[in-house]
C-alpha positions in Angstrom: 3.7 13.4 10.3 5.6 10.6 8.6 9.1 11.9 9.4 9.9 8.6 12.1 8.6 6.5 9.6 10.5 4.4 7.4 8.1 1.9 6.1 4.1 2.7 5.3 1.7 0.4 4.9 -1.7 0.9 3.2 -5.0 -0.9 3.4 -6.4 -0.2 -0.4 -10.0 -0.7 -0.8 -11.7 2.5 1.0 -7.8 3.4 1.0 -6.6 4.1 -2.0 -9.1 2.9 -4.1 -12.8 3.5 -3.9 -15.1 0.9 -4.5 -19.1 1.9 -5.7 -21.8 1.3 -2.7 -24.1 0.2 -5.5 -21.3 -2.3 -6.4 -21.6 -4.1 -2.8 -25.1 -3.4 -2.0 -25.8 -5.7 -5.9 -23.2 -8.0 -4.8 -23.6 -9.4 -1.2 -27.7 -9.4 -1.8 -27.2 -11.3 -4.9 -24.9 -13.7 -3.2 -27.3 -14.2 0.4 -30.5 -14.5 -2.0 -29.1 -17.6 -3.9 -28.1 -19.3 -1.2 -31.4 -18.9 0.8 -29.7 -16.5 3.6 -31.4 -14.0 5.3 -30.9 -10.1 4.9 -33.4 -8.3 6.5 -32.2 -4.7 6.2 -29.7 -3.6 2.8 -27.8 -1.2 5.7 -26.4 -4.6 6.6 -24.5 -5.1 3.8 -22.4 -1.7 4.5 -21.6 -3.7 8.4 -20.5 -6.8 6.3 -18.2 -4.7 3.9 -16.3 -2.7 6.4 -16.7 -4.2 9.7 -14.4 -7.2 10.9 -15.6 -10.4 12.6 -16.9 -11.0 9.0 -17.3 -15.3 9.2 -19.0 -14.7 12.2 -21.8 -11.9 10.5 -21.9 -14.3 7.7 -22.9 -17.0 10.2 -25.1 -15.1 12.4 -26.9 -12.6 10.3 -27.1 -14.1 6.6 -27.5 -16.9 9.0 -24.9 -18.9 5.7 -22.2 -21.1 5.7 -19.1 -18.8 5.6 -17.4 -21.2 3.2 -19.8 -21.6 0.6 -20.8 -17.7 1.0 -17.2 -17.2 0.2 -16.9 -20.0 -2.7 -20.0 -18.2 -4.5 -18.4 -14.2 -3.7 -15.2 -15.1 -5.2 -16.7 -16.3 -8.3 -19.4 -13.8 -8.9 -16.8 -10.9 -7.0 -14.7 -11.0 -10.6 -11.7 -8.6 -10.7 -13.2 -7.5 -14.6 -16.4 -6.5 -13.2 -15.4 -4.7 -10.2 -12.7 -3.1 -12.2 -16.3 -0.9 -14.2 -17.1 -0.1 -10.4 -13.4 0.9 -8.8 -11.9 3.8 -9.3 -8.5 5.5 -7.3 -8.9 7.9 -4.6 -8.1 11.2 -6.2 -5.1 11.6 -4.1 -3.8 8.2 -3.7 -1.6 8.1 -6.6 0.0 11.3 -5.9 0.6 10.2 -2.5 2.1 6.6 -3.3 4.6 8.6 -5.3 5.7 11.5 -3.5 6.4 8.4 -0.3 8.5 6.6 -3.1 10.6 9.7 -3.9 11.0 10.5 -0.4 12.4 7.2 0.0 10.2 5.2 1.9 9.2 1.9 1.6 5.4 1.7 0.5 3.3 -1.5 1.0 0.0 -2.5 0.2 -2.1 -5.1 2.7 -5.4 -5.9 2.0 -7.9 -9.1 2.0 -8.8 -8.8 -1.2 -8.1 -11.5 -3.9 -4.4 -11.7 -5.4 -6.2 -10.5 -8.7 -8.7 -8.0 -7.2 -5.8 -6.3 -5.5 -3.9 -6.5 -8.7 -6.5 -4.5 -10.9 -7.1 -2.0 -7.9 -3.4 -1.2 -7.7 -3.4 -0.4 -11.6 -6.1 2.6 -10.8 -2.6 4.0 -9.4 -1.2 4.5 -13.2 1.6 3.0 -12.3 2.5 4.2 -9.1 5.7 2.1 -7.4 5.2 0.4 -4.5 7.4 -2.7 -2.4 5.1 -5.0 -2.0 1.7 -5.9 -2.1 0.1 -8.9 0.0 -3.0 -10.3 -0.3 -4.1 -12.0 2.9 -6.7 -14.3 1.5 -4.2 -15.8 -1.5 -1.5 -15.5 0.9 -3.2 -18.1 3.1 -2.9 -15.6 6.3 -5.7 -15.2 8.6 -7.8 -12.2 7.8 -7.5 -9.1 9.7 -7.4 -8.1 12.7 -4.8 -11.3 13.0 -1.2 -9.7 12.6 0.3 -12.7 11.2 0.0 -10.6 7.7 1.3 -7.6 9.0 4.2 -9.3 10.7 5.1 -11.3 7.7 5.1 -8.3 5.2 7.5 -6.6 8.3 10.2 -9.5 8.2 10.1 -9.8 4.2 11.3 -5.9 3.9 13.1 -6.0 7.2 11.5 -3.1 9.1 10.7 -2.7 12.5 7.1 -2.0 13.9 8.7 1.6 15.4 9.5 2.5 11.9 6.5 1.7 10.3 2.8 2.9 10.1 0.0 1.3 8.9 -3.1 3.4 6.7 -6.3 2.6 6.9 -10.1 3.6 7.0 -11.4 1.3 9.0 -11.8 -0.5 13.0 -10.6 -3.7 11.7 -7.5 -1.9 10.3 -6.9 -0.1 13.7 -6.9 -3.3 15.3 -4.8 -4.7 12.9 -1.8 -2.4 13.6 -2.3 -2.6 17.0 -1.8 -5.8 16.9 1.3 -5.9 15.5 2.5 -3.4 17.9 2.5 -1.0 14.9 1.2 2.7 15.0 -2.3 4.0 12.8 -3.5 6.5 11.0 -7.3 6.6 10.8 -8.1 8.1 6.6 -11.5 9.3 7.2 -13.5 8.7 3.8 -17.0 9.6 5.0 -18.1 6.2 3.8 -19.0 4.5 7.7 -19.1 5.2 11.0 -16.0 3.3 13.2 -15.4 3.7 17.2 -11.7 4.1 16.9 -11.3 4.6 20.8 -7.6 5.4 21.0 -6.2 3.4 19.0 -5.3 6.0 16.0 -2.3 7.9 16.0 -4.1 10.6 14.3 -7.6 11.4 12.3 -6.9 12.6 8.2 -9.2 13.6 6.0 -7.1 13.4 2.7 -3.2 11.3 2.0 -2.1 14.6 1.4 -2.4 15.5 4.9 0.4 12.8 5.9 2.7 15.5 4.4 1.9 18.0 6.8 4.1 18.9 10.1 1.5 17.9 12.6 1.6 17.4 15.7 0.2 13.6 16.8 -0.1 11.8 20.0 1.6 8.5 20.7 -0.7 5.0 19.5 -2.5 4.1 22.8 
């Protein structure tokens, strides 16, 4: 499957790291109820976590300021106490490697905190990777927006045909789409997405992107 592929990208919350429901579901209604939002159903958390068009959900449906929803998240979202509640995908460690000694360039892109993306990567036990971006310290816009993807492209000199992009979610579809870069849709069981066409293929496990499958072109 990954044979054309000389660069691949992860996303790594809901990725390569897994992240407790219990953790969010605490976190966001903790951070809507001191600020006098409004979140009528908990299940609405879950579309907040995964979906994109987040400012706009923060806006419309905690009916909140985005900015000072975000100032209070990333103090209260603290990389020591998500670190009790994250743990790495049982094969995402093995995976990362076995890219690594096959030669390929590995990269990490996700909107989470420099710090938070930090402590997530060290569930990996050390697993070598190329690069790591964080979109939010980076100052890029969040994702969908390619600007990230682009940018980590250019930095380790690979062209979008070479390189794949790994994700579990719409907004990370999108994302490689975007940058004219094909997907791979990691099913995780953890939310519904319409995909449409734009995933190169459907996996149920990283260990599956060492398998000889046949996949049809990115649409």
């Amino acid at each position: 499957m990954l044979k054309k592929y000389k660069h691949i990208s992860f996303d790594l919350d809901g990725t390569l790291v897994h992240t407790t429901p219990e953790y969010r579901y605490a976190l966001v209604s903790k951070i809507v109820e001191a600020l006098g939002g409004t979140l009528s159903d908990p299940r609405l958390v879950d579309r907040f976590w995964f979906e994109s068009g987040r400012e706009a959900f923060i806006r419309n449906t905690f009916k909140l300021d985005p900015d000072v929803f975000w100032s209070l998240f990333h103090i209260e979202d603290a990389p020591e106490l998500r670190s009790v509640h994250t743990k790495a995908y049982h094969d995402a460690e093995r995976a990362v490697r076995k890219l690594k000694d096959m030669g390929k360039v590995v990269s990490v892109i996700t909107g989470s905190p420099q710090g938070t993306a930090e402590m997530e990567l060290e569930k990996l036990n050390g697993a070598p990777h190329d690069y790591l971006l964080s979109t939010s310290s980076a100052g890029h816009s969040p994702k969908p927006d390619p600007a990230a993807l682009q940018f980590v492209l250019a930095e380790l000199d690979a062209r979008p045909e070479e390189t794949v992009y790994v994700g579990n979610g719409n907004e990370d579809a999108l994302f490689a789409r975007n940058a004219g870069v094909d997907f791979i849709y990691l099913e995780r069981k953890e939310y519904e997405f319409d995909l449409r066409d734009y995933s190169l293929a459907v996996v149920q496990s990283l260990n599956e992107l060492f398998e000889s499958k046949q996949v049809r072109p990115l649409l």
